[in-house]
N, C-alpha and C positions, 0 to 999 in steps of 0.2 A: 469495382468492376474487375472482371476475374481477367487478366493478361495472359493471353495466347501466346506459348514460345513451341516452335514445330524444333522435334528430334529427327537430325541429318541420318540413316541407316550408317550401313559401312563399317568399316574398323574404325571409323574416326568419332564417330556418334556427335556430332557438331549440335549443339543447338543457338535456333533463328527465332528472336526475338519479332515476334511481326507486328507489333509495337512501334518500335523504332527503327527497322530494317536492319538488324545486327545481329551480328555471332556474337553471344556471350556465354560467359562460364559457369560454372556451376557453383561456385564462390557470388558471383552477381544474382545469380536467382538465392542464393542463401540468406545472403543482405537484403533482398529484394521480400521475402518472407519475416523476415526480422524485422522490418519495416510496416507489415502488416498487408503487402500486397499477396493479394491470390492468385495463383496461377493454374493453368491447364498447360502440359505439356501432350502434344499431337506425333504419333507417328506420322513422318510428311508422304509415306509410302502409301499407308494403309488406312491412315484416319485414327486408328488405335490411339485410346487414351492410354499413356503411358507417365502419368502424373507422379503415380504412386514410386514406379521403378527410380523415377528420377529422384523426391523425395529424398529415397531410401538411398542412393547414391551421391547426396548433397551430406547426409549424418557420415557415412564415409567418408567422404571427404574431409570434412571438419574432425573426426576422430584420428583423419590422420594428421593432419596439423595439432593435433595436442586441444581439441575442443569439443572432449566426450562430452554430451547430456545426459547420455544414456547409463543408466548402471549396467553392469554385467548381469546382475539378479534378471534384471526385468528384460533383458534380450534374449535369456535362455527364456525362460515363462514365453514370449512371442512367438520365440519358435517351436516349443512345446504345446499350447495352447492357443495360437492364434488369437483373434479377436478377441478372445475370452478373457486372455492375460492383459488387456487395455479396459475393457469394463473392469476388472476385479482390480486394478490397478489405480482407475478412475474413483470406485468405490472408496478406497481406503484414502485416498487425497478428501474425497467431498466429508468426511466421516470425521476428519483430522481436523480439517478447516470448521466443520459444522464446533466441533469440543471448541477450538480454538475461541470462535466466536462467542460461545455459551459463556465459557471461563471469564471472556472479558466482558461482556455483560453484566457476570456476578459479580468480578469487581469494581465495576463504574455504578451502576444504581445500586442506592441507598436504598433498602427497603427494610419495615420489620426495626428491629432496635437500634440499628444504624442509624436509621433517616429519624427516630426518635429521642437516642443521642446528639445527634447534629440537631435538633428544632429546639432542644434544652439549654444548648452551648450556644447559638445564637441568643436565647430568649435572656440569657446570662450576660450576655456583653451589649443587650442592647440596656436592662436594668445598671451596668456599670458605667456604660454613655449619660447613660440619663444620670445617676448618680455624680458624674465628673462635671457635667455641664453645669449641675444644681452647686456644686461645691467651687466651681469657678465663678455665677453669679454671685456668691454667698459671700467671696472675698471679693469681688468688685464694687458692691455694696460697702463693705468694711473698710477698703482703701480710699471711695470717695468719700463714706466719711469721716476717713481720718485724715482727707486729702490736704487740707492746710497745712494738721500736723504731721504729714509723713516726711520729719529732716532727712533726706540722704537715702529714703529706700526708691527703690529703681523697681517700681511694679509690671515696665514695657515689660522684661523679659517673660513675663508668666508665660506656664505651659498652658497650648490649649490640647483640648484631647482630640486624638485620631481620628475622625469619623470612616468607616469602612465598611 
């Protein structure tokens, strides 16, 4: 739900949260943005949306506290080209992220000789499972029956193989 805050006129340019019935600051609607709340700000004179001007007066603010977002590149571009330099701006972030996305795609799926390397190397360890398990039957046969005669060997400890 988009929260109404009306702009007081005057030298004072106050704004009234009519929300909660309060003067807040421009730093609170900032947090309040940050938060993911949407706002309309109202001229309280004239009805005039004046969302934008405030907006643009919240990045002020924070850039003077030392809390630029903005590059310098892309503020000249704004006000050289308008709307124009936020599409062609827009463009090269979705362009980035699109490569971004590809790139890691090609290296999470196995495809092609990868994924036929990996089905080799598995089909390999599961022939040495099977080969380990056959060679651990082969000697428990051979300890039981030597099992009378095994004086002094300790067969508990055998390794069993990894299954994984």
């Amino acid at each position: 739900m988009i929260r109404v805050v009306k702009r007081y006129g005057g030298g004072s340019r106050k704004l009234y949260d009519t929300e909660e019935s309060r003067y807040v600051s421009l730093e609170e609607i900032s947090e309040w943005i940050g938060q993911g709340q949407e706002i309309q700000v109202l001229d309280s004179a004239t009805g005039e949306d004046v969302t934008a001007q405030v907006l643009a007066q919240t990045l002020y603010e924070d850039h003077k506290r030392g809390h630029s977002i903005l590059p310098t590149g892309f503020l000249h571009d704004v006000i050289r080209k308008g709307h124009q330099a936020f599409n062609e701006r827009v463009g090269q972030v979705q362009a980035g992220v699109e490569r971004l996305v590809q790139t890691s795609l090609d290296r999470v799926s196995l495809s092609g000789p990868l994924q036929q390397d990996m089905d080799a190397l598995k089909a390999k360890l599961a022939e040495l499972e099977a080969a380990l398990a056959d060679l651990e039957q082969t000697k428990r046969k051979q300890g039981a029956a030597n099992g009378a005669g095994s004086k002094g060997r300790n067969t508990k400890g055998a390794r069993r193989p990894v299954r994984r």
